[in-house]
C-alpha positions as CSV (number, residue, x, y, z in Angstrom):
1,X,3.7,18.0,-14.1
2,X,5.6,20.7,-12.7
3,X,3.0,23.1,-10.8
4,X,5.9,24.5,-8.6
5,X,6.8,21.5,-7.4
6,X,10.2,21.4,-8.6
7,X,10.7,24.4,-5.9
8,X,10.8,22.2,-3.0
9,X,13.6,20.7,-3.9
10,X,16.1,23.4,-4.7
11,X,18.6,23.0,-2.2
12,X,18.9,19.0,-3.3
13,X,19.0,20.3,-7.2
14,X,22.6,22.6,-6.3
15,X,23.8,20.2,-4.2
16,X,23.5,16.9,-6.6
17,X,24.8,19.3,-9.5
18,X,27.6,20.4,-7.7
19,X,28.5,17.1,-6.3
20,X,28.5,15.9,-9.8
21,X,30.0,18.8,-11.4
22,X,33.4,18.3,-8.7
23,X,33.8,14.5,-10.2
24,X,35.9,14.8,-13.2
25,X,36.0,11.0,-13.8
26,X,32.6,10.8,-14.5
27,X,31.2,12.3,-18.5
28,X,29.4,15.1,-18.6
29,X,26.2,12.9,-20.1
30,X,26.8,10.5,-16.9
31,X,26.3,13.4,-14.5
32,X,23.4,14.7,-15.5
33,X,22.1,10.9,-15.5
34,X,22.9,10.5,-12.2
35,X,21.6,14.1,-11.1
36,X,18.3,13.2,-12.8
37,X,17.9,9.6,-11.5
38,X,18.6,10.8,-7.2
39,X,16.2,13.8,-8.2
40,X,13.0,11.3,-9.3
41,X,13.8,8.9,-6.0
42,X,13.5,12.4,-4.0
43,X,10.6,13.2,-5.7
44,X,8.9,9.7,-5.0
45,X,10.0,9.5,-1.6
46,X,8.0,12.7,-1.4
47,X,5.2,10.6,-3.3
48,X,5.4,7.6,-0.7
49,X,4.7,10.3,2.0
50,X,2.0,11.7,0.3
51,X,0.3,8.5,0.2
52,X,0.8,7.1,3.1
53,X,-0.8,10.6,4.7
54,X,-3.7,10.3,2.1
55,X,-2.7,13.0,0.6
56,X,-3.6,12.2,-2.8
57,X,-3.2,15.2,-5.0
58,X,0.2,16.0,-3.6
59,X,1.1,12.1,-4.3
60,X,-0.3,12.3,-7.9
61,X,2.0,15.2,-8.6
62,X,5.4,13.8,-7.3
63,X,4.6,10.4,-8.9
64,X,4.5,12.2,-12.2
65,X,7.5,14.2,-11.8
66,X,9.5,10.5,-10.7
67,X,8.6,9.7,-13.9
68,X,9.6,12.6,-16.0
69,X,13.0,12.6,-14.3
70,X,13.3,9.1,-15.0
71,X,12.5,9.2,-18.6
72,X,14.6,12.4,-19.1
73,X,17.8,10.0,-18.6
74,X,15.7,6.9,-19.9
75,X,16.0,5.5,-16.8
76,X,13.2,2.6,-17.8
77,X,13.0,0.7,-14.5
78,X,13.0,4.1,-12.4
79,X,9.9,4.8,-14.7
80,X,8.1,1.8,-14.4
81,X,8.3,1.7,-10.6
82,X,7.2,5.4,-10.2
83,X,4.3,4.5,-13.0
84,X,3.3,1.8,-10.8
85,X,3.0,3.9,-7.7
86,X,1.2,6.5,-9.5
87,X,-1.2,3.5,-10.7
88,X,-1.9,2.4,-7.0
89,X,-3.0,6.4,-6.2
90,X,-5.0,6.2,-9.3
91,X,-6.6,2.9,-7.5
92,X,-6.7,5.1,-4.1
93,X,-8.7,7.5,-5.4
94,X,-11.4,5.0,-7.4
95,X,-10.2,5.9,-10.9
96,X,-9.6,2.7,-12.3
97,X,-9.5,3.4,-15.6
98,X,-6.7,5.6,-15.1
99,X,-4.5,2.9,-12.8
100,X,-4.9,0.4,-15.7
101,X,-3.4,2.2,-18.0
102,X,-0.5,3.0,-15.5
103,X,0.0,-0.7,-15.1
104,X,-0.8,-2.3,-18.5
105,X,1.9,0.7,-19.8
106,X,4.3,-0.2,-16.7
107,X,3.8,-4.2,-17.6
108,X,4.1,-3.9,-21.0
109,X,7.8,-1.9,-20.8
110,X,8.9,-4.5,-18.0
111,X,8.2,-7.1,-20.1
112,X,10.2,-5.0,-23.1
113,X,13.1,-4.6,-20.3
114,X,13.2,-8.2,-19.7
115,X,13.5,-7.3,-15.8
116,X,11.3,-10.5,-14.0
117,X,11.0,-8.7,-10.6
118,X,9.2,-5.4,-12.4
119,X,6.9,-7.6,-14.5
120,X,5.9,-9.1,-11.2
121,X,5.0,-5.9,-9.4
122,X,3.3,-4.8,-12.4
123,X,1.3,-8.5,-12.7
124,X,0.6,-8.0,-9.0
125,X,-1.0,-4.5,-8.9
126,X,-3.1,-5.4,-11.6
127,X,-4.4,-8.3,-9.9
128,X,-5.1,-6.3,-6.9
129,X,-7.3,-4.0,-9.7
130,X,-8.9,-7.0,-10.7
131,X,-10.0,-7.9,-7.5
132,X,-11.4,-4.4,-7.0
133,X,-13.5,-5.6,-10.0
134,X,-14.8,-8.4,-8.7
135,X,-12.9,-10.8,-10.9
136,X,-11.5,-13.1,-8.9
137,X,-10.1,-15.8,-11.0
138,X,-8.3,-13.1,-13.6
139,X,-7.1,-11.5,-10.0
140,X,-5.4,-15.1,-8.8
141,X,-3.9,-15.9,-11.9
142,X,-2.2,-12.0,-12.4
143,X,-1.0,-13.0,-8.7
144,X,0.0,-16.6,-9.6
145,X,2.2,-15.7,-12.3
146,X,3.7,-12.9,-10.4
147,X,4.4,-15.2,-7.7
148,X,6.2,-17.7,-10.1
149,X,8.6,-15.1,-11.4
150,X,9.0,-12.9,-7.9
151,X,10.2,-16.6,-6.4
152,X,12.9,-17.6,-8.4
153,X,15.8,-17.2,-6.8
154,X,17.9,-14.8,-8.9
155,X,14.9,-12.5,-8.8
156,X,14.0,-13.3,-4.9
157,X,17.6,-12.6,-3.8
158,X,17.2,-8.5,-5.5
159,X,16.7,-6.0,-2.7
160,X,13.0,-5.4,-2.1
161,X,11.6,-8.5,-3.7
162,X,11.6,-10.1,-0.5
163,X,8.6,-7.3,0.2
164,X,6.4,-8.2,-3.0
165,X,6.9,-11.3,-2.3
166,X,4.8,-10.5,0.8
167,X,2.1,-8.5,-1.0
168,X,1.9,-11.3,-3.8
169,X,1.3,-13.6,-0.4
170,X,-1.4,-11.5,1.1
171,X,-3.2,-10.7,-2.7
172,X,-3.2,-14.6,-3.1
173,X,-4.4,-15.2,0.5
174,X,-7.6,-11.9,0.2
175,X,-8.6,-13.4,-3.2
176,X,-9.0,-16.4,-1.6
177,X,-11.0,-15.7,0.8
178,X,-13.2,-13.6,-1.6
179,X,-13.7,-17.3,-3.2
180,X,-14.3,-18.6,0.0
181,X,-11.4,-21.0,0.3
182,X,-10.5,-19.6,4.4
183,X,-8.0,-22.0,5.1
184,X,-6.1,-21.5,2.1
185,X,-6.0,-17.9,2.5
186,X,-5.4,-18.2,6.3
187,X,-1.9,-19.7,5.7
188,X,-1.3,-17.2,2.9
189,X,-2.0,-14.3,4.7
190,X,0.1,-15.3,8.3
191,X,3.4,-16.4,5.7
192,X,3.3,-12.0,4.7
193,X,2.6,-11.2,8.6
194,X,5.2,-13.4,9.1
195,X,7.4,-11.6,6.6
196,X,6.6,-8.2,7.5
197,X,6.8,-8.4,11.7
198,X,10.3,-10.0,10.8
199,X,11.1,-7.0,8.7
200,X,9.2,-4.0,10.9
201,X,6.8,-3.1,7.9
202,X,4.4,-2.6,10.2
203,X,1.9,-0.4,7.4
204,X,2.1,-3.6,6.0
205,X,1.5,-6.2,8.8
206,X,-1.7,-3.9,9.8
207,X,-3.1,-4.9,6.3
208,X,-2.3,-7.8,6.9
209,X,-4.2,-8.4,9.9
210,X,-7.0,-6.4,9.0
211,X,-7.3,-9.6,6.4
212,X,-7.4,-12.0,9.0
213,X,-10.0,-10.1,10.9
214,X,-11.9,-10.1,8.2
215,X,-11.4,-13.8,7.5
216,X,-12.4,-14.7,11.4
217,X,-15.4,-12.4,10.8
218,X,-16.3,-14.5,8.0
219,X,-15.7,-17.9,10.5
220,X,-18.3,-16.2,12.7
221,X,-15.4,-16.1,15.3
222,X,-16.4,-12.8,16.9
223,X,-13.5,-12.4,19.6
224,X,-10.7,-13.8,17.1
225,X,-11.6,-11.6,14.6
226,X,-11.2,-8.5,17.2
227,X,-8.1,-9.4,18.0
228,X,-6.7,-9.3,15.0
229,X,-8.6,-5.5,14.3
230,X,-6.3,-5.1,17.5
231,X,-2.9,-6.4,16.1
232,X,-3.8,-4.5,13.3
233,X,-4.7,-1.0,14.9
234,X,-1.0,-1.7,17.0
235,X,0.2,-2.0,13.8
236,X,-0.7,0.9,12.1
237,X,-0.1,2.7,15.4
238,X,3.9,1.9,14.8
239,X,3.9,3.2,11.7
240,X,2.2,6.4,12.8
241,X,-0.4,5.3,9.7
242,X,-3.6,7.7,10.3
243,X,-5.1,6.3,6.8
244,X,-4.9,2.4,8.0
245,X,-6.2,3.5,11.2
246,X,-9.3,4.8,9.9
247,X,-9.9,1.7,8.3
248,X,-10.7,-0.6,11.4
249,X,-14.0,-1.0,10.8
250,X,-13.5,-2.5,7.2
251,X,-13.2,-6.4,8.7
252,X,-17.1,-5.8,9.9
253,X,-19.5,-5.0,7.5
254,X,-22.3,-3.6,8.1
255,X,-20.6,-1.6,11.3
256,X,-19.9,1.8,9.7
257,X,-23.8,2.7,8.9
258,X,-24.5,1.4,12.2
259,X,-22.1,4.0,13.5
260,X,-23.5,6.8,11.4
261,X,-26.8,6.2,12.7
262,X,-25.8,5.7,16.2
263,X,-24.0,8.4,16.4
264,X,-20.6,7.0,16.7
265,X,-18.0,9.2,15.2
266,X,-13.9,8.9,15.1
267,X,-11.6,10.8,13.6
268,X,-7.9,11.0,12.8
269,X,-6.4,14.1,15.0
270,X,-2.9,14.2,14.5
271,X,-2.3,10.3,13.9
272,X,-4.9,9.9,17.3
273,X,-8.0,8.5,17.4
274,X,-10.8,10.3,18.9
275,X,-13.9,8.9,19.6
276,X,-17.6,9.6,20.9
277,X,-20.4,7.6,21.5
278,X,-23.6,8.7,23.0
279,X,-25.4,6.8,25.9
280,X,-28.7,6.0,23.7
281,X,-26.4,4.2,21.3
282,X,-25.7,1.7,24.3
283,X,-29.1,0.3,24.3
284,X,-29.0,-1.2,21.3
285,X,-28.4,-4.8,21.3
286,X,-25.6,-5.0,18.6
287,X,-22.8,-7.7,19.9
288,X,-20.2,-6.9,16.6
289,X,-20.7,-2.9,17.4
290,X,-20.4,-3.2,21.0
291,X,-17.2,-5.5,21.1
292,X,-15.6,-3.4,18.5
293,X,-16.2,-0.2,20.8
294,X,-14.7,-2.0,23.6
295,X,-11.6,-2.9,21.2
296,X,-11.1,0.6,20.6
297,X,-11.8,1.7,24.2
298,X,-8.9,-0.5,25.3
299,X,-6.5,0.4,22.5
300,X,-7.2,4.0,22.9
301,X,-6.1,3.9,26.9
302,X,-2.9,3.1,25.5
303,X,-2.3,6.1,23.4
C-alpha cells in the first residue's frame, strides 16, 4: 500500500538510517530491523490520527503500511497490533467482512506467538464485531475470555494492558445492557470510567459515558441520562475528538430523525459544534429533544 505515502516521511527515513548506520555495535541485519520497526509505529501513529479525525481512507492506508514494515523485519506482534487497528477501521466504515478477517488473521498469529495480551485484544475486537451483529452471547464470551487472559497479572502488569483492560470492562458492561442486565453493566462500565479519568483517556471516558447515558435512557431516567451525554461531550471536548462529538445523540433513539425533520442541524467546524434550531421546532411537545437541546445550549456556552 504505498500510494505516495511513504513521501511523508522522508526526513524520519534519513534520519533513523543514519542514526543506525553511526552505531557500529549493532549488525547490519539489526539496523535495518530497527529502522523498519520505528518506521511502522510512525506510520500507525499517523493511522491513530487518521482515525480519530474520521479520516478513514488516510487511516486505511497507514495501517497497511504498519503492517508491511512490520512483516518486512517479521516483526509478528508489530503486525498483529497494526492488523487489528486496520480491523477496527474496517468496522468504522461498516465493512465487516473485511474486519473479520483482520482479526481472525491477527488472533490466529497471536495465538501462534503465544503472546496472552495480543490474543486478548484480538478476542476483544472481535467481540465488539459480534456485538455489531447482534450476537450477544458469542460477543460476551469473546470478551469473557479476553478478560481472563488480559487479568493475569504477568499480562496485566505489560504497558498498555491496563487500557484493554478498560475496553474489555466497557464491551462486557454494553453487551450487557444489550441483554438487559443494567445493573450489571452499570458497575462494568463506571470500573473503565474509573480507569480512564484516572489515566486522562478522555476519547475513552466519553465512550464510556455515552454508555451510561444510554443505560439511564433505558431506566427512563431522563435528567441522569443527560448528564452523562454531558460528561461525555466534556469528555470528548478534552480530547479535541470532533468524531465522538458528533455522536451525542446515539444514547436517544429516535432523536436524530426527529432532528432531521425539525430542522435541527450541527455540525463539526473545526472540533466546534454549531448548532440551529428554528422557532417552529419549539412547539413541538418532545421532552427527550428539548432537554437534549438545552444540554447542548449549555455545553456550547462554554466553548
Amino acid at each position: 500500500m504505498k500510494n505516495g505515502a511513504g513521501s511523508l516521511f522522508g526526513l524520519s527515513f534519513i534520519t533513523i538510517l543514519f542514526l543506525a548506520s553511526s552505531c557500529s555495535s549493532l549488525p547490519k541485519t539489526a539496523k535495518t530491523a530497527v529502522a523498519s520497526k520505528n518506521v511502522a509505529a510512525e506510520y500507525s501513529v499517523m493511522a491513530d490520527k487518521f482515525l480519530q479525525e474520521g479520516n478513514y481512507a488516510s487511516a486505511l492506508q497507514f495501517y497497511g503500511e504498519a503492517i508491511d514494515s512490520a512483516l518486512s523485519v517479521d516483526d509478528v506482534a508489530g503486525g498483529i497490533k497494526a492488523r487489528n487497528s486496520l480491523g477496527r477501521v474496517y468496522l468504522a466504515i461498516n465493512r465487516p467482512a473485511d474486519a473479520e478477517r483482520e482479526f481472525s488473521d491477527a488472533l490466529l498469529d497471536s495465538r501462534n506467538l503465544g503472546d496472552e495480551g495480543l490474543v486478548a485484544l484480538c478476542l476483544s475486537n472481535l467481540g465488539e464485531l459480534r456485538y455489531l451483529q447482534n450476537s450477544y452471547q458469542e460477543a460476551e464470551a469473546l470478551f469473557l475470555e479476553a478478560e481472563s487472559l488480559a487479568s493475569k497479572k504477568a499480562v496485566a502488569s505489560k504497558p498498555g494492558n491496563e487500557e484493554l483492560l478498560a475496553v474489555i470492562y466497557h464491551n462486557k458492561g454494553v453487551t450487557a445492557i444489550a441483554l438487559g442486565r443494567l445493573d450489571e453493566a452499570e458497575a462494568l462500565i463506571l470500573k473503565a470510567a474509573q480507569s480512564n479519568e484516572k489515566a486522562y483517556r478522555w476519547t475513552e471516558l466519553g465512550s464510556n459515558c455515552y454508555s451510561m447515558a444510554s443505560l439511564y435512557n433505558a431506566r427512563g431516567n431522563l435528567d441522569t441520562a443527560l448528564a452523562w451525554a454531558k460528561k461525555a461531550l466534556d469528555s470528548d471536548k478534552k480530547a479535541e475528538n470532533s468524531t465522538g462529538i458528533g455522536q451525542i445523540w446515539k444514547p436517544f433513539p429516535g432523536c436524530p430523525n426527529a432532528m432531521e425533520s425539525w430542522g435541527l442541524r450541527w455540525t463539526i467546524n473545526g472540533g466546534l459544534l454549531e448548532y440551529g434550531f428554528p422557532l417552529t421546532a419549539q412547539k413541538k411537545q418532545n421532552p427527550v429533544l428539548t432537554a437534549l437541546y438545552a444540554c447542548l445550549r449549555r455545553w456550547a456556552s462554554m466553548l
